[in-house]
C-alpha positions as CSV (number, residue, x, y, z in Angstrom):
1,X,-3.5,2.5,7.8
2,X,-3.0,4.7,4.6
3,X,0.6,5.1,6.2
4,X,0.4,1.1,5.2
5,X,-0.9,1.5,1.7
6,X,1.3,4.5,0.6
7,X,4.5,2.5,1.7
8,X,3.4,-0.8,-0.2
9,X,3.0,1.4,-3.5
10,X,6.6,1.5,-4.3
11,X,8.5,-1.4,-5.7
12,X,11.5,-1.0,-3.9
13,X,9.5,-0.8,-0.2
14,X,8.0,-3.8,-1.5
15,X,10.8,-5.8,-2.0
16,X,12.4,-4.7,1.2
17,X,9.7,-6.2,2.8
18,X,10.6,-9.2,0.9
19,X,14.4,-9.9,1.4
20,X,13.4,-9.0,5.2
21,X,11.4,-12.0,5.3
22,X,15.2,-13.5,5.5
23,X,15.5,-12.2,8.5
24,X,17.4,-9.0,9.7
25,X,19.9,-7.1,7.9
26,X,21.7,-4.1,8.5
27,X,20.6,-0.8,6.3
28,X,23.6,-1.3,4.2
29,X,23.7,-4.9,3.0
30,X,20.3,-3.8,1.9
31,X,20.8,-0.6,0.2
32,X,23.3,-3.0,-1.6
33,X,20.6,-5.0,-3.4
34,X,19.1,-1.7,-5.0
35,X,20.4,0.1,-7.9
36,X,19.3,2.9,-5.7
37,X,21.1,5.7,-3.6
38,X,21.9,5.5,-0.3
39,X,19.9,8.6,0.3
40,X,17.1,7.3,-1.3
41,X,17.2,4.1,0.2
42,X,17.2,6.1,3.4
43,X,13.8,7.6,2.6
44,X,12.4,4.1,1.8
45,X,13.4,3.1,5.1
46,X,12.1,5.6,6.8
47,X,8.6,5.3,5.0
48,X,8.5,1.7,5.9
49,X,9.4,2.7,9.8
50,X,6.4,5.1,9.7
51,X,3.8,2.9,8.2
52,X,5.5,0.7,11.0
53,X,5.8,-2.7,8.5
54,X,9.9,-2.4,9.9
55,X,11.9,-1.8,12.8
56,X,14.7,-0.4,13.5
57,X,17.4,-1.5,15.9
58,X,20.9,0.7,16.7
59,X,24.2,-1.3,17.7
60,X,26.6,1.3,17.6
61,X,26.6,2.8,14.4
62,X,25.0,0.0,12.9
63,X,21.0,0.2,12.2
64,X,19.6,-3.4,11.6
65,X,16.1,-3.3,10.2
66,X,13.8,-6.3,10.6
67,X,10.4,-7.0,9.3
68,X,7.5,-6.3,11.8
69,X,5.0,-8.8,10.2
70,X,2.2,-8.0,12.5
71,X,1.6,-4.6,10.9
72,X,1.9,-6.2,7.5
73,X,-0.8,-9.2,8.6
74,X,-2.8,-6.2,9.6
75,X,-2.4,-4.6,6.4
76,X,-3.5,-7.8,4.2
77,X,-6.7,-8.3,6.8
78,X,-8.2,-5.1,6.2
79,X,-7.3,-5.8,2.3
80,X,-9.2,-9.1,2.2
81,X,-11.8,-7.6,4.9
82,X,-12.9,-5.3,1.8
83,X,-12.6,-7.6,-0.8
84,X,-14.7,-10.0,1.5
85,X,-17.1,-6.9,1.5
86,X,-17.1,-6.9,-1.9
87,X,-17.8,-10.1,-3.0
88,X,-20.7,-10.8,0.2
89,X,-22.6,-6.9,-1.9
90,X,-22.7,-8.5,-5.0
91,X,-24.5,-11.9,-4.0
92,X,-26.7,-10.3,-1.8
């Protein structure tokens, strides 16, 4: 899960997550809605595979990344799990 966390600190992850929300889009149309590298964007991506909040399909040359929303559900349960925690410690 820290996987999780350390890819939704960044901006830019963030708002990957976002535009792929859309739907699927190939790593290029999205590296084109970043004033960011190519190289860079590359990491991101590869950040966002590892915490596994995106997948990654090849078609030829062609990587099309999609968001895998069941790792990012997880991601907010645990999140409200501990503010749930929180909040049930201080009225006890």
């Amino acid at each position: 899960m820290a996987d999780v966390f350390k890819a939704l600190a960044h901006p830019v992850r963030r708002e990957v997550l976002k535009v792929l929300r859309e739907g699927p889009m190939t790593a290029g149309d999205l590296a084109d809605r970043f004033p960011v590298s190519k190289p860079t964007m590359s990491v991101h991506f590869n950040t966002l595979k590892d915490a596994g909040l995106i997948r990654a399909e090849r078609h030829g040359t062609t990587i099309r990344y999609r968001l895998n929303a069941g790792a990012a559900e997880e991601a907010l349960a645990l999140l409200m799990g501990l503010v749930g925690s929180k909040g049930e410690e201080d009225t006890a």
